[in-house]
ROMIDREN-645632 format. One record per residue: residue in three letters; y, x, z of N, C-alpha, C in turn. Coordinates in steps of 0.05 Angstrom, whole numbers, plus 5000, padded with zeros to 4 digits. Each point is the difference from the previous one (the first is absolute). Example, Ala and Ser with C-alpha at 12.3 -4.5 7.8 and 13.67 -1.06 7.14 Angstrom:
ala488652645156502449825000502450185000/ser502149934986502450165001502249855014/
***
This chain:
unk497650175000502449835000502550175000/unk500150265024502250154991500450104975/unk497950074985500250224978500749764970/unk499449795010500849784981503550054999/unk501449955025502849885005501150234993/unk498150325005501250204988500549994975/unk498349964979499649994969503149794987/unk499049825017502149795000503350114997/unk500250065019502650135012500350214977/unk499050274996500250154981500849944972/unk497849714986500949894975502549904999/unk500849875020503949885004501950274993/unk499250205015501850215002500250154969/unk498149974990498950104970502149884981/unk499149725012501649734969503250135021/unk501449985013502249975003501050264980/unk498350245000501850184997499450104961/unk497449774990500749974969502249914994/unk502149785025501449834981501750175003/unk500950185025502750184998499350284980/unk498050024990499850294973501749824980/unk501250094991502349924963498750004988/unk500049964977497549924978500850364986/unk496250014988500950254988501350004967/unk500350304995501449944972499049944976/unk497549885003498549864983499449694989/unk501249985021500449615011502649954980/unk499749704983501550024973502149815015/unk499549985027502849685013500850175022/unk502849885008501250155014501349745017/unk500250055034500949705008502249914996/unk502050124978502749814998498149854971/unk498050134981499349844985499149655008/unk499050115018498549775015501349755006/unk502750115009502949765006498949794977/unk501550184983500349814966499449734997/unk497249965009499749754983499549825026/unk499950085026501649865022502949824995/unk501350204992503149994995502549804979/unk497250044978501249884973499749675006/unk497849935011500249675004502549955020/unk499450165023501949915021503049964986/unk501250164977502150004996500549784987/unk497349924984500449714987499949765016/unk498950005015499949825029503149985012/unk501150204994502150035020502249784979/unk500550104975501949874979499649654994/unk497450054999499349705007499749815027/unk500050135006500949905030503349825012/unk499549834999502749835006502650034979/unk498249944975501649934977502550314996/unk498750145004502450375003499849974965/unk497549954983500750114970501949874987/unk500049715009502349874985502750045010/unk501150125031502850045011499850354978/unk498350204988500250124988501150034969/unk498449774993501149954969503249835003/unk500249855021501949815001502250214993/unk500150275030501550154997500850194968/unk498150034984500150194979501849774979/unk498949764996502349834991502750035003/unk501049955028501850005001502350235001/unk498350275003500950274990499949894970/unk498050044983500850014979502549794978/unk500449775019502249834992502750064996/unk499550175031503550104999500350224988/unk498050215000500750194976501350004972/unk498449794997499449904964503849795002/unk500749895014502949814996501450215011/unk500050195027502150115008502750134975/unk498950124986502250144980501849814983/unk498749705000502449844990501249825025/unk498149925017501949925020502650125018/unk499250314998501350145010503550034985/unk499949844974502849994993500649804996/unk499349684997500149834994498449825024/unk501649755008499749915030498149834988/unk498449925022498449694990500549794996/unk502749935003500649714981501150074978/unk501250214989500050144965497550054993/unk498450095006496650094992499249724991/unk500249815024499249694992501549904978/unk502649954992500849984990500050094966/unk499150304995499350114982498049984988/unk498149875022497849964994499649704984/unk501249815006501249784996499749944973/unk502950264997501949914970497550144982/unk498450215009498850074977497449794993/unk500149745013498449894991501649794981/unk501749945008502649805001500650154961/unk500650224996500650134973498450034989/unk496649985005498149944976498550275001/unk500050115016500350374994496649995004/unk497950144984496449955000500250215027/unk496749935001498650275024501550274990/unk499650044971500250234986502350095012/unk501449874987503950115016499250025025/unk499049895019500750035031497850385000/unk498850024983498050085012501250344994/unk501149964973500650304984504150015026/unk500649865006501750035000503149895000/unk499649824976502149904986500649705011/unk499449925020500549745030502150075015/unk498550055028502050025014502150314994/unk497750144997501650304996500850004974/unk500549924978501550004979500750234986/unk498350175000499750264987498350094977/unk498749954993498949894972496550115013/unk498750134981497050075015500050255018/unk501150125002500150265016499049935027/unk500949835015498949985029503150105010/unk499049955028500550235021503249965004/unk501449834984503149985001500849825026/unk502950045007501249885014500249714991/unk500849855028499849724985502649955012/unk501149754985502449984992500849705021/unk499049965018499849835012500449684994/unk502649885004498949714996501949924964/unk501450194983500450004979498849964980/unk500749964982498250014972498850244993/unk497950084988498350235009501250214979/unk500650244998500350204985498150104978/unk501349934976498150134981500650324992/unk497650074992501450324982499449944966/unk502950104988498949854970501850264986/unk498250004977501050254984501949874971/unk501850074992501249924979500850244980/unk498349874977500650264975501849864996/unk502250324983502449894993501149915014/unk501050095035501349825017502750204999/unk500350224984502950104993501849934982/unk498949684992501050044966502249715012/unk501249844984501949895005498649725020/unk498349804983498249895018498450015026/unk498750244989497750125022502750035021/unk501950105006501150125018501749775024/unk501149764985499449665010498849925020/unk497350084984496949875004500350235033/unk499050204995500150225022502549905022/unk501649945003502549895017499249715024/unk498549844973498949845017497950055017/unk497950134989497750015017500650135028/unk502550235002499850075015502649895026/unk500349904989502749845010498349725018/unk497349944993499349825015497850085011/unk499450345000498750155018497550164994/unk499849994977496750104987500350264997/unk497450175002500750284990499150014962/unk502050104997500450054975499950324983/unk497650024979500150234987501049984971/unk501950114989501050064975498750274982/unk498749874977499350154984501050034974/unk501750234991501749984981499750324984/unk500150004975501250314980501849994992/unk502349805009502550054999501550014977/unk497749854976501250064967502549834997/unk499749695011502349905001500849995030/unk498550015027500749855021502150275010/unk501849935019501550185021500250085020/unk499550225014499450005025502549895015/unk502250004993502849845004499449705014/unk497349864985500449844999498349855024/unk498450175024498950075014500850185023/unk502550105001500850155022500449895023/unk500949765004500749895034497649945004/unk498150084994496550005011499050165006/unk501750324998498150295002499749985028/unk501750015023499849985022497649755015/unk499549864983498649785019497150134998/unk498950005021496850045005498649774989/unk500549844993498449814983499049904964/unk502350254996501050044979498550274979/unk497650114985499750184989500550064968/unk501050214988500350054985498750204979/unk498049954977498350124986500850084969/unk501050134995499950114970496750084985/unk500449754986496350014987501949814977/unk497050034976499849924976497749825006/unk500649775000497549835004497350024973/unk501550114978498150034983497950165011/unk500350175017497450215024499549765026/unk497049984998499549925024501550145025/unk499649775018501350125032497849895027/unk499550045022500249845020500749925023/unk499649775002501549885024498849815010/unk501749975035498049735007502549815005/unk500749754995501949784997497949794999/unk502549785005498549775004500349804972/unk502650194986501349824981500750154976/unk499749964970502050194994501449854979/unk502950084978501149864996500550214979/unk498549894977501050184974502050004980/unk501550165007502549944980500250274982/unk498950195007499950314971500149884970/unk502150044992500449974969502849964995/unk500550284986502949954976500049774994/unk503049765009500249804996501849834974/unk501350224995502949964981498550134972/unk501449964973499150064969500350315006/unk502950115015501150224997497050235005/unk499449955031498350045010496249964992/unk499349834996497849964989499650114969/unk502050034990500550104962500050304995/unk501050115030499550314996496950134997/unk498549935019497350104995498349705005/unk499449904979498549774992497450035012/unk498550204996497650125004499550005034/unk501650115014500550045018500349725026/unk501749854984500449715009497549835000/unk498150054979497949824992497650135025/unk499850265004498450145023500949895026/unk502649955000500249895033499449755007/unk500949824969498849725009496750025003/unk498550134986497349974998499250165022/unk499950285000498550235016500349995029/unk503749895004501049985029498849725003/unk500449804992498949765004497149995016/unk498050134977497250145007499950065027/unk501650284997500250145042501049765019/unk502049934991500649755026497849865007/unk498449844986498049865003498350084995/unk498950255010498050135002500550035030/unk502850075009500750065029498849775008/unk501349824992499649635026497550005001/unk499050074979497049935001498050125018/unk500550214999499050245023500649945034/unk502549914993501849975041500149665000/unk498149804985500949754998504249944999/unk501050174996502449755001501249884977/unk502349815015500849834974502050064976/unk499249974972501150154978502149904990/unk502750004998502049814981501150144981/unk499349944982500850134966502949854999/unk502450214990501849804994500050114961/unk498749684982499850104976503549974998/unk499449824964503249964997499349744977/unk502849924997500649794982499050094971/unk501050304994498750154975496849954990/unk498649895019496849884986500849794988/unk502249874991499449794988500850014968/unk502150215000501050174974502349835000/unk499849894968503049864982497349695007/unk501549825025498449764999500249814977/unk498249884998500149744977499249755027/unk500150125020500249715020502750005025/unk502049845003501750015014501249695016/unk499450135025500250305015496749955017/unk500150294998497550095007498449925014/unk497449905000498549985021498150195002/unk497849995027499150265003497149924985/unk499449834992498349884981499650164965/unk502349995003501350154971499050284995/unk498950074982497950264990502050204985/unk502249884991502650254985499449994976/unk502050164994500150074968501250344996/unk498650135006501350365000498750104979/unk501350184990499250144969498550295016/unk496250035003499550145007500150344998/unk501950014973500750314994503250094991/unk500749825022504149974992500950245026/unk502450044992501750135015499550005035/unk499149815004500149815027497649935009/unk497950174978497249845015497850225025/unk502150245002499250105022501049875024/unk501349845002501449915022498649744995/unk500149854985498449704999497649994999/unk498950144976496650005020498950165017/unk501550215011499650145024500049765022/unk501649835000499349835028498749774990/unk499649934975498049804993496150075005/unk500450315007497250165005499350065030/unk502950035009500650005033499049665008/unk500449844994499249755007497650004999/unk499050044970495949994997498550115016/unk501850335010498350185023499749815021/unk502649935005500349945032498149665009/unk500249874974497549685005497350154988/unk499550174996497750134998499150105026/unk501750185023499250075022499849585014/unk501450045000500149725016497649834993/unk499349994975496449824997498250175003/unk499450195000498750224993499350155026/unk502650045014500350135020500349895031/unk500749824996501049795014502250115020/unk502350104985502250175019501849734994/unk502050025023501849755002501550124978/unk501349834982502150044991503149805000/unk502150124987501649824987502050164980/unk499949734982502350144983502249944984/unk501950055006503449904987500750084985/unk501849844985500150024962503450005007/unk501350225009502850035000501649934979/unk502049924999502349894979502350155011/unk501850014980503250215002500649995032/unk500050185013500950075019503050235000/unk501649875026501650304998501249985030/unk502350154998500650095039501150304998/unk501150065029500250235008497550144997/unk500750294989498150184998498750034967/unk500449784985500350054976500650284987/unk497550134980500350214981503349944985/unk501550165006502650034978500249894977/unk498150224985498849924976498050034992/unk498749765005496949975003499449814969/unk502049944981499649864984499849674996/unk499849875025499749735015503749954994/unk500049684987502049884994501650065019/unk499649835032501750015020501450275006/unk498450214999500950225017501750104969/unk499949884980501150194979503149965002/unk499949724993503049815010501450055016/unk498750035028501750035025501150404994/unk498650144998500050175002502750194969/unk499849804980501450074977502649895011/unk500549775009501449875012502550085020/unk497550135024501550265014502050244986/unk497750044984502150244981500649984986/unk501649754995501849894969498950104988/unk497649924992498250024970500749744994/unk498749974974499849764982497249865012/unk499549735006497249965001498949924974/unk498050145001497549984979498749774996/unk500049904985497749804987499449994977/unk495850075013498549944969499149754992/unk500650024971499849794986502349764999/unk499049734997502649875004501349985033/unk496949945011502050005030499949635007/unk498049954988498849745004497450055014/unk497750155000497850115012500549935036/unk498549825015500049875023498050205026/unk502049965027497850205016500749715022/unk498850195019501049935032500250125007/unk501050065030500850155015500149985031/unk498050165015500349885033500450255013/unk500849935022501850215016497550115015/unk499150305012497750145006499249905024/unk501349955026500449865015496849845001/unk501149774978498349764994497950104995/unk499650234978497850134991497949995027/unk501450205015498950095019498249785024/unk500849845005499849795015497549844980/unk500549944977497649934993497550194994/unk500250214993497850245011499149975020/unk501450045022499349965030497349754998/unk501549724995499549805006497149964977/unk499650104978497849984999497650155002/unk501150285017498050175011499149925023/unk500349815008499549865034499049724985/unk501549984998498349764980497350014988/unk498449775003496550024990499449924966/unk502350054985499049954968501050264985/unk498350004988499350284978501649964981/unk500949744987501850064972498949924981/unk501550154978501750164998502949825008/unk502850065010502649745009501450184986/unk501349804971503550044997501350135031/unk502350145000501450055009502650085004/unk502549884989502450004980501449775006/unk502349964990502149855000500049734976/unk499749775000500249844974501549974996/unk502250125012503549984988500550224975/unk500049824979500350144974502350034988/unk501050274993501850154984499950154970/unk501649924981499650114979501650315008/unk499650204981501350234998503150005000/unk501349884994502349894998501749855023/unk499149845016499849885024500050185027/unk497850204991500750185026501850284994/unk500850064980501750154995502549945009/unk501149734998502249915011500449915034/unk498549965006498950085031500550205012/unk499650194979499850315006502750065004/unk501849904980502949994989501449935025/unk499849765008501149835028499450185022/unk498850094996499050105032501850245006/unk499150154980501050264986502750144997/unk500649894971502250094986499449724981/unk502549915003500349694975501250154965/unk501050215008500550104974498550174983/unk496750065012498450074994498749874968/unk500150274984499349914971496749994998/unk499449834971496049975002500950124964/unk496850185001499650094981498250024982/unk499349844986497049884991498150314982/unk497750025005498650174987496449864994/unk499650254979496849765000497849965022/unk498249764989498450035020498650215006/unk498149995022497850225006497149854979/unk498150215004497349814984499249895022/unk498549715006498049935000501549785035/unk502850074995502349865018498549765003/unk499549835024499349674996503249845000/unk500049834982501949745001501349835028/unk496649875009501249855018498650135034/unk500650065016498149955031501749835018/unk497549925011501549835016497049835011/unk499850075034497549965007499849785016/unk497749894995498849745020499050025025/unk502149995017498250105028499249765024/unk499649754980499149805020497350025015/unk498650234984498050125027500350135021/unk501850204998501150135023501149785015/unk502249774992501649875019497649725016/unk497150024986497449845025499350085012/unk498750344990497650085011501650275018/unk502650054994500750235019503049875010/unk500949814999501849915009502350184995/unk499650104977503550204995500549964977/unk503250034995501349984976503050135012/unk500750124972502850125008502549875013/unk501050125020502549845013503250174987/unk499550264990502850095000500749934962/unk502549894998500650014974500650234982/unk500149984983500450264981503350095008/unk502549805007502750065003500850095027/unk497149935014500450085030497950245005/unk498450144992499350225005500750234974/unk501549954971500850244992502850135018/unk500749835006503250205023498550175009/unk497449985018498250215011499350234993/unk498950024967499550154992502150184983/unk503049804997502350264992501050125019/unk499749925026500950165019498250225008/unk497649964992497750285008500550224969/unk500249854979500350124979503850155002/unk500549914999504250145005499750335027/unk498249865010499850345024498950204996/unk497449904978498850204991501450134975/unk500649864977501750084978502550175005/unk501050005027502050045002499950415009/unk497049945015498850245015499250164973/unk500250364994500250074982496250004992/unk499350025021496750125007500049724985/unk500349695007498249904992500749884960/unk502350074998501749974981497550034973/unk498050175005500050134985496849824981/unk498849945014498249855009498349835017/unk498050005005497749815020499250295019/
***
């Protein structure tokens, strides 16, 4: 019995002191291994335990909420945010706009812009030809009611003159390019006006004229098409030639002599139109496009070859005024102003066109010469010489589409906006620099 309780006793003392030897270095577990898979449930036990996974995700939500709004709320309060949010449903604006950009933040696709708070949203829009007498109008407004605006010009006819109280504005950029070379950009809008507009101008390099309506045409709407934005061609009255229908509707197909004096300039934008409803079915890029009639205004080419500016300008410097032919041949005439405002209004506007855009107040050659006279000098002599080739008779445009579908038609008269343009024309004529030309 003792030698039992001995044995006994001995084997205890044995096992206690296997468990305090460490394992040797052959043994492939080690006791923090051992933890492990103790450990891994408990931790899941623990998260699920009195609903902890869902106060987890709740929390990552609501981190990730305020991250993602902080950078616009942080400039714009929450009843403008609400509000913005509002009107951009309120103005028609798709997911797309809210999504690229062009909603609340009003910056075209770029992202990442400041937002403009509870105003009308800021566009960025590029305008070819925004140095030239029109384009530079056009450029006045956009930025005058807050958009950033880029000017793309080669300066054949436009002026940088005619663009200076804009160098200073940061909203304002200035590009010397030939649209006939591709460019890029990101805009929300663009507004094509590149093209020698006057005989003087378009008659020097014919070739040249016919590349910008077509090649630059091409790049523009190749641009929109690339950055989605919206395209506005401004053609001209010249697609319709010498009409045999009067006065014009936009229905009317023309009558232009396809290898005359004038048919780089007339079917250059009769091809600018085909491109541009070609992207538009084809491409499905927004477009629109305006069929300009006699325009004139401050900033007018000197001598750009255009009736008005010839008159006023001969007028100034006791010249004789010129007239070809008899001086029965009919125009109209609207003050740029107006121009402008209907550009505007049907680039915001949802119809493609093509809209008259011009004055139906009709003048023979004769009629506005004496105008010119009154305004002028009353003792101002007229001097008849021949016509030009391929001159049209009558214009004089139908713009009862513009006055449904865009709610505009000209407000200033021809007797109330030429004073305008002899007072911009008398400062410059008078200046030796501009004396000389455009």
């Amino acid at each position: 019995m003792q030698s039992i309780k001995q044995l006994h006793k001995q084997s205890s003392i044995n096992h206690r002191r296997d468990e305090e030897v460490p394992p040797g270095p052959t043994s492939p577990y080690s006791p923090k291994a051992l933890k492990h898979p103790r450990s891994l449930p408990r931790s899941i036990n623990y998260l699920f335990r009195e609903q902890r996974l869902l106060f987890v995700f709740v929390g990552i939500l609501i981190g990730s909420t305020f991250f993602i709004l902080q950078p616009s709320l942080s400039r714009i309060g929450p009843s403008e945010a609400g509000s913005a949010i509002r009107r951009s449903f309120s103005t028609g604006l798709t997911s797309r706009d809210q999504i690229t950009g062009s909603g609340i933040y009003g910056f075209g696709k770029t992202g990442g812009r400041v937002p403009v708070g509870i105003g009308r949203r800021r566009l960025r829009i590029v305008v070819t030809g925004g140095a030239g007498f029109v384009g530079s109008h056009l450029v006045d407004k956009l930025i005058e009611r807050g958009d950033d605006v880029i000017v793309i010009d080669n300066f054949f006819t436009g002026r940088k003159d005619n663009l200076v109280h804009h160098l200073g504005n940061p909203r304002f950029e200035l590009i010397r390019h030939d649209v006939v070379e591709p460019i890029l950009l990101e805009v929300d809008q663009i507004y094509h006006l590149a093209c020698p507009a006057s005989p003087v101008h378009y008659k020097y390099n014919p070739v040249k004229t016919i590349k910008t309506n077509v090649m630059g045409t091409l790049n523009m709407l190749g641009l929109a098409k690339r950055i989605g934005a919206r395209f506005l061609l401004t053609s001209t009255s010249e697609v319709y030639g010498d009409p045999l229908e009067h006065p014009q509707k936009e229905t009317y197909w023309g009558n232009v002599n396809p290898i005359g004096e004038r048919s780089c300039y007339d079917e250059g934008k009769r091809t600018a139109e085909t491109l541009t409803m070609d992207y538009h079915r084809g491409a499905e890029v927004e477009v629109r496009i305006a069929r300009i009639f006699n325009t004139y205004g401050p900033r007018m080419c000197l001598d750009d070859g255009r009736v008005v500016s010839n008159f006023v300008a001969q007028a100034i410097r006791k010249q004789p005024l010129t007239v070809y032919g008899d001086g029965k041949q009919t125009r109209s005439f609207q003050y740029v102003s107006d121009l402008v405002n209907g550009l505007v209004a049907l680039m915001e506007g949802e119809h493609v066109g093509p809209f008259n855009l011009g004055n139906p107040g009709e003048f023979t050659m004769l009629e506005l010469a004496q105008v010119v006279k009154e305004t002028i000098d009353p003792s101002a002599t007229i001097e008849f010489r021949p016509n030009t080739a391929d001159d049209p008779h009558k214009r004089k445009p139908d713009i009862s589409k513009a006055k449904s579908l865009l709610n505009w038609e000209p407000k200033i008269s021809l007797r109330e906006g030429l004073p305008l343009m002899v007072s911009d024309f008398q400062k410059r004529i008078l200046n030796e620099d501009e004396g000389k030309g455009y």
